[in-house]
C-alpha positions in Angstrom: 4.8 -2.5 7.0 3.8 -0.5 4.3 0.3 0.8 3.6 -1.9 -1.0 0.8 -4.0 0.0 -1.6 -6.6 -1.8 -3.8 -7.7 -1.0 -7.7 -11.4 -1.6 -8.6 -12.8 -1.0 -12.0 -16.3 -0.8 -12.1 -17.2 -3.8 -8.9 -14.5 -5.8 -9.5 -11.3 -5.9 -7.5 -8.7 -5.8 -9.7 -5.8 -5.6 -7.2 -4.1 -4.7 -3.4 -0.4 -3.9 -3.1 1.6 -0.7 -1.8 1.1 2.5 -3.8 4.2 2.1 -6.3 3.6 -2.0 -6.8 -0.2 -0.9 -7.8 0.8 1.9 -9.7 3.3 -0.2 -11.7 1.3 -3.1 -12.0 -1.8 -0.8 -13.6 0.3 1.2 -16.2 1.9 -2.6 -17.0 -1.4 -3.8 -17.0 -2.5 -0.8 -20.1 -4.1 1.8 -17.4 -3.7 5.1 -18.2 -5.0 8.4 -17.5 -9.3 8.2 -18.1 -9.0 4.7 -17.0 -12.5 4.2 -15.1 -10.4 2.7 -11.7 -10.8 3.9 -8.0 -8.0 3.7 -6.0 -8.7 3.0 -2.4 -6.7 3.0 1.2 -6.9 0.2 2.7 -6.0 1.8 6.0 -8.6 4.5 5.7 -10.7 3.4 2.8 -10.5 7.2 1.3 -9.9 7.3 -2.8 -7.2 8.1 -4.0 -5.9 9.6 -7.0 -2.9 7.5 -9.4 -1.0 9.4 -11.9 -0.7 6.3 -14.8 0.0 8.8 -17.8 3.3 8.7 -19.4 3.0 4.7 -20.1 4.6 2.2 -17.4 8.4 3.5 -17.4 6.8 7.3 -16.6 4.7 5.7 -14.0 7.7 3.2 -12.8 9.8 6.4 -12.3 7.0 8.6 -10.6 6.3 6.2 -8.0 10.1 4.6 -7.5 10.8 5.1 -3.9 12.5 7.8 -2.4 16.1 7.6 -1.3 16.4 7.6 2.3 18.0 10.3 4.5 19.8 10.1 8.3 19.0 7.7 10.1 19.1 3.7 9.7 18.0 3.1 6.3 19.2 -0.7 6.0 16.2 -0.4 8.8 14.0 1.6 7.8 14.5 3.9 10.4 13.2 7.8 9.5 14.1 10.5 12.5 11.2 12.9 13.5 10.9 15.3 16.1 8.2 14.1 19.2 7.2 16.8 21.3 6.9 15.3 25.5 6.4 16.5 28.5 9.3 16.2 30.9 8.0 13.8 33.0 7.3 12.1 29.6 11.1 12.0 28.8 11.8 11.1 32.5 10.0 7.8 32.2 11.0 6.9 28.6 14.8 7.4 29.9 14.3 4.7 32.8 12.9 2.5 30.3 15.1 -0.6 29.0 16.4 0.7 25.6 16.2 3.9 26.1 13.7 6.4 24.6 13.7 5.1 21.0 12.9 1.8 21.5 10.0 1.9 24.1 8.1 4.4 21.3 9.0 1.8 18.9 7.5 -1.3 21.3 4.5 0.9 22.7 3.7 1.9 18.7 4.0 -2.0 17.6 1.8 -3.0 20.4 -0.9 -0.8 19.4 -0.7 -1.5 15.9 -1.8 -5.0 17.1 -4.7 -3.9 18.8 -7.4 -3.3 16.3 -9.4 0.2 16.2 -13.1 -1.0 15.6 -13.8 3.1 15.4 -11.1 3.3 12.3 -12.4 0.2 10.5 -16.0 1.4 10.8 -14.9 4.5 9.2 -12.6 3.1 7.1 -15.5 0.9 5.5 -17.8 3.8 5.7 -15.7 5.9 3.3 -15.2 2.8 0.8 -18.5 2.1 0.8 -19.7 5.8 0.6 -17.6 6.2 -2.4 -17.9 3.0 -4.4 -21.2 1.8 -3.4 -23.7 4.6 -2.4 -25.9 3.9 -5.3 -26.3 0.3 -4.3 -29.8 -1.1 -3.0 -29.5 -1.0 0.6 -26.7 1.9 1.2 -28.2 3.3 3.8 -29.5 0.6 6.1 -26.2 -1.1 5.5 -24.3 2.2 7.2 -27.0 2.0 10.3 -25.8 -1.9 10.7 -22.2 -0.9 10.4 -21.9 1.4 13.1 -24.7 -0.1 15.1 -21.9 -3.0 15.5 -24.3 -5.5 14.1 -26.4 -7.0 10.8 -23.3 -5.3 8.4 -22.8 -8.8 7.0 -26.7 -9.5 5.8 -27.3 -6.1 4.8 -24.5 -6.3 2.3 -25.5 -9.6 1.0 -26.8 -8.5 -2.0 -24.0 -6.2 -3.1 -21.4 -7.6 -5.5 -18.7 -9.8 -4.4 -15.8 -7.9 -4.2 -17.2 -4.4 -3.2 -18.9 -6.8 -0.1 -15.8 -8.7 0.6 -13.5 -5.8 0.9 -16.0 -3.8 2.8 -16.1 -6.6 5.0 -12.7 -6.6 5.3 -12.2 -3.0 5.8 -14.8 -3.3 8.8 -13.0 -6.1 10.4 -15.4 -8.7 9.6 -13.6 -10.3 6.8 
């Protein structure tokens, strides 16, 4: 599964998708360079930066995805090199599947499991970013890494800046 982003101009949320869907769908939608927009992960809730200049065909281009190399790319599949101990090796090898596939069904089973440390911080650099000026920043950060109150501290911020921190936090 690809990584999503999410637009906002000003407090509203203007829209999540991968990082060439929301580029394309802001140059279509008359974006360009200057445009007042943050850009957030929604994996790590950092900004980042779009390049919309050049109209939607310059952006369309920019962000097409790149061929892929060896591997299995009806899959998806994308070889890297994983540095184990031997012992490491010796277990994976005695595994059913061989070494490929029990990385690929210990990795999905972790992606599963949710990292409440990574969505704290996650909604800590979102909120950080978008929402550091807003009344209650900073007794809103103490509730969100106490583990408790982030909801009602956040009430009064506006809709979609509290709905995607909340979502971001994995409260939402």
């Amino acid at each position: 599964m690809d990584e999503t982003f999410t637009a906002f101009e000003g407090h509203t949320r203007i829209a999540s998708a991968t990082l060439p869907e929301l580029a394309n769908l802001l140059a279509r939608m008359g974006h360009g360079p200057g445009a007042a927009l943050l850009i957030f992960s929604d994996l790590t809730g950092r900004e980042t930066d779009l390049d919309l200049s050049g109209g939607p065909a310059a952006v369309a281009a920019r962000y097409a995805p790149a061929p892929r190399g060896r591997g299995r790319p009806k899959l998806g599949v994308v070889p890297r090199e994983v540095t184990l101990l031997p012992r490491h090796w010796d277990w994976l090898a005695s595994q059913r599947g061989g070494a490929s596939a029990t990385l690929r069904r210990l990795v999905e089973e972790a992606m599963k499991r949710p990292d409440p440390a990574a969505a704290r911080d996650a909604a800590y650099s979102f909120c950080t970013a978008i929402a550091g000026d807003l009344p209650g920043f900073e007794e809103a950060m103490r509730a969100l890494y106490a583990g408790e109150g982030f909801a009602g501290a956040i009430a009064g911020w506006p809709e979609d800046i509290r709905a995607h921190a909340l979502e971001l936090a994995g409260e939402g």
